[in-house]
N, C-alpha and C positions, 0 to 999 in steps of 0.2 A: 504494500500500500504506500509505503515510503519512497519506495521509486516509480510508482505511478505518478505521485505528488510532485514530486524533483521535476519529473519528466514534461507535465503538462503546465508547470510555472517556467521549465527554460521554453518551453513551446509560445508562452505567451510572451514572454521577453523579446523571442527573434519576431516576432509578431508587431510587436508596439517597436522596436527597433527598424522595423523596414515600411512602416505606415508611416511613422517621423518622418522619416528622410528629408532634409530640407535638399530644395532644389535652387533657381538662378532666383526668381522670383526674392525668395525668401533671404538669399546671398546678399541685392542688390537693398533692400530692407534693412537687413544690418551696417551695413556698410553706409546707407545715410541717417541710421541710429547714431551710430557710432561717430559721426562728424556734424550731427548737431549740437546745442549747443545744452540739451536737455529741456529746453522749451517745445518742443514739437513742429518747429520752423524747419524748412528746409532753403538755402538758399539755389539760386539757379547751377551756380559752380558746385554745388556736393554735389547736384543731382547728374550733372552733366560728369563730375568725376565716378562717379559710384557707375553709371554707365560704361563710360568708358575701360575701367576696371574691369566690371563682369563682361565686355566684350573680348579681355585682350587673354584672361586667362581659360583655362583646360576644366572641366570640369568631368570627373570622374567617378562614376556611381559603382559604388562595391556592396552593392543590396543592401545593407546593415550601415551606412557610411554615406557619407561623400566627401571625397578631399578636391581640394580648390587647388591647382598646377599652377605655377607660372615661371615660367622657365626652367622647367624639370622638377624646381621645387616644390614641396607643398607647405601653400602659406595659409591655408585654412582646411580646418576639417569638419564636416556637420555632423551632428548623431544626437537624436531624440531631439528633435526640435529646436536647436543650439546651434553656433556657430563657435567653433572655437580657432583662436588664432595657433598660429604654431610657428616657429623660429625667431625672426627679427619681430615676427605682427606682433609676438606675445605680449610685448611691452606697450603696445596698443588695443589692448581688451577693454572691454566695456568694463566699468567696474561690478563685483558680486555684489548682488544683494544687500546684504546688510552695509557693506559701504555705501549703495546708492543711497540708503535708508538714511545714512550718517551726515551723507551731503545733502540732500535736501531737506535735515531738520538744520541745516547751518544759514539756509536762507532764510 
């Protein structure tokens, strides 16, 4: 019964893992999250860079995943509804949660 249970909880995992899957749409969203200013404004030049971004790179679906290519490397990877940065971008992540919380009880 124990490994019935195991079995149809990893079954729902790969399940909710591959109905996540963020795609370009969802890439190009973050990417003018990420370069506003936290007001919900977007100026012409994010929107026109955020474009221009999601045109220049590769994107790559691995069922369970998606990693964002650009020039062999990968500078983003999705899974479960998230964008996460990876190499140089990391140090331009949105801030977690409770940090967001932090900063906007400071204004």
């Amino acid at each position: 019964m124990k490994t019935f249970l195991i079995a149809i909880l990893s079954l729902a995992l790969l399940a909710a893992a591959f109905l996540t899957r963020p795609g370009r749409r969802e890439f190009i969203l973050y990417l003018l999250d990420s370069s506003s200013a936290g007001d919900g404004s977007f100026s012409h030049s994010a929107i026109d860079q955020a474009d221009r971004l999601s045109r220049s790179v590769t994107i790559k679906d691995r069922l369970l995943w998606v990693d964002i290519e650009k020039d062999g490397k990968t500078i983003y990877t999705g899974a479960f509804a998230h964008w996460y940065p990876r190499g140089e971008n990391a140090d331009k992540a949105l801030p977690m949660a409770k940090d967001l919380a932090r900063i906007l009880a400071q204004r």
